[in-house]
C-alpha positions as CSV (number, residue, x, y, z in Angstrom):
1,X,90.6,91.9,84.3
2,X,90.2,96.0,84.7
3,X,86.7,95.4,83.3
4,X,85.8,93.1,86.8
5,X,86.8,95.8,88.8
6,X,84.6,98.2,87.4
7,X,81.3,95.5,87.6
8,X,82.3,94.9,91.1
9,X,80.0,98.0,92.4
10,X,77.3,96.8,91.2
11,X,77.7,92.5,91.7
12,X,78.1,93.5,95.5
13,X,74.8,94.7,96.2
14,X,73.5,91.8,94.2
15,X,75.0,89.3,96.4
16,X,73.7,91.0,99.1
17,X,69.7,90.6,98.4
18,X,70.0,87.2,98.1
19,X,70.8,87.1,101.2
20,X,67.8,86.0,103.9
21,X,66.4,88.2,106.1
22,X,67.7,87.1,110.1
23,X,65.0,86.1,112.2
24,X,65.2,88.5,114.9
25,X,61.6,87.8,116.7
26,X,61.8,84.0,116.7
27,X,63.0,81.1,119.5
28,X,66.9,81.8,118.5
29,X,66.3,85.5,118.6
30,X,69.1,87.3,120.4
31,X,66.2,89.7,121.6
32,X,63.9,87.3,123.3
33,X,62.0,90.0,124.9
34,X,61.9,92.5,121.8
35,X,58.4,91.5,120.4
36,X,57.1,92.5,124.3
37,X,59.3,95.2,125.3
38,X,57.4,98.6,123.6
39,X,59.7,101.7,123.7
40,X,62.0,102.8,126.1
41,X,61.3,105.4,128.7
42,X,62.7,108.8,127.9
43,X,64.1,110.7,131.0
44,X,64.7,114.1,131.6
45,X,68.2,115.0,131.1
46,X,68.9,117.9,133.5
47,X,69.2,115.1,136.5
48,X,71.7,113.4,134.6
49,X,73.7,116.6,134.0
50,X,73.4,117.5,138.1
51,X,74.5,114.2,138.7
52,X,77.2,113.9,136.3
53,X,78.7,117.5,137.8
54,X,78.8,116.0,141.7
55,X,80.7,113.1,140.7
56,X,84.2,114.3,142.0
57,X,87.2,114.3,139.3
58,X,90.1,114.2,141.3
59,X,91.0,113.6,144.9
60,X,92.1,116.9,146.8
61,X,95.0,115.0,147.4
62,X,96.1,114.3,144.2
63,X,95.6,117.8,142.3
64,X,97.8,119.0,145.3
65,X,100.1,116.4,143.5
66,X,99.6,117.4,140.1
67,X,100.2,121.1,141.6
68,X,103.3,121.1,142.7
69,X,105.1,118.9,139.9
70,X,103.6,121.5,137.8
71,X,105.3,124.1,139.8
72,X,108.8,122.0,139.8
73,X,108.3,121.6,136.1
74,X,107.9,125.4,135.4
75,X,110.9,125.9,138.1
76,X,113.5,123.6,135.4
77,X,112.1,125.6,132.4
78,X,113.1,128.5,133.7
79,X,116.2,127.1,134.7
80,X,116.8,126.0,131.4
81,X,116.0,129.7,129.9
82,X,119.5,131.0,131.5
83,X,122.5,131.4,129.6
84,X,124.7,128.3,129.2
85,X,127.7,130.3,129.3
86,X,128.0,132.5,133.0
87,X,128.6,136.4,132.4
88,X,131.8,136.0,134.3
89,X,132.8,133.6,131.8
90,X,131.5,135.0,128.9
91,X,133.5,138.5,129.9
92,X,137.3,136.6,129.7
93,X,136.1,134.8,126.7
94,X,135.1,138.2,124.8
95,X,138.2,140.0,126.4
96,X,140.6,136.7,124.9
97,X,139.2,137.3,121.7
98,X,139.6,140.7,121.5
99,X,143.4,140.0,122.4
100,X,143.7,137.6,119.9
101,X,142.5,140.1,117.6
102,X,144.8,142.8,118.6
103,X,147.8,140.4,117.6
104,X,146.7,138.9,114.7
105,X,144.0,141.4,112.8
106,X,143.1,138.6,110.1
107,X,142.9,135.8,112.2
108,X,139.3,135.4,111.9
109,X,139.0,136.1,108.2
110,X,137.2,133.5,106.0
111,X,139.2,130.1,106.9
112,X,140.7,131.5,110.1
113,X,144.4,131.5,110.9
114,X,144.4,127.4,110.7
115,X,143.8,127.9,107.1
116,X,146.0,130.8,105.6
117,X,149.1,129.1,107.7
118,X,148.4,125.7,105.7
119,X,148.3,127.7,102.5
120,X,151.4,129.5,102.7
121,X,152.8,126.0,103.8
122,X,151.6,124.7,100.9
123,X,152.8,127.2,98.8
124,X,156.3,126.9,100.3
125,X,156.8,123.3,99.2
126,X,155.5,123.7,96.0
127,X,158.1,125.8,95.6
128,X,160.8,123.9,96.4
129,X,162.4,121.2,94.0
């Protein structure tokens, strides 16, 4: 089977010349006027270009549009660049912790103070029979 696949290059084209040529300048010719019709007329392109560059894009109207959702867009991202957390806020958070802190100085050692109270809890209990 591998050995088909590599013969099947070469069968393809075969197949392909004997095939028939289509008749394109006959009665069932999809080009009836082909045999006629010569060459086509070449024409300048700078017109085209002149033309093409007066055919308006947009309406006034609607880049006025496009305009100011741009500018409310660019209003929100900004928006969005502010801190999530107030200064006000932030300020009583960072005083709180410092407090907390001040009581407890390894509070916020690996773990945190969640972590070293359920140890020596555990610890206790072992401990006892």
């Amino acid at each position: 089977m591998p050995h088909a696949f590599r013969l099947l290059p070469f069968l393809l084209p075969a197949l392909a010349a004997c095939a028939g040529m289509p008749a394109l300048d006959g009665p069932d010719s999809p080009f009836p006027d082909a045999p006629g019709a010569g060459w086509p007329e070449l024409i300048e392109l700078d017109p085209m270009l002149l033309e093409a560059r007066q055919i308006p894009t947009a309406e006034t109207a609607e880049i006025a549009r496009l305009a100011r959702r741009a500018a409310r867009l660019r209003r929100r991202a900004r928006a969005l660049e502010r801190p999530v957390i107030e200064p006000a806020a932030r300020l009583r958070m960072q005083a709180a912790l410092a407090r907390h802190m001040l009581q407890r100085p390894g509070a916020l050692q690996q773990g945190g103070e969640a972590a070293t109270d359920a140890g020596a809890e555990s610890s206790r209990t072992e401990k006892q029979p």
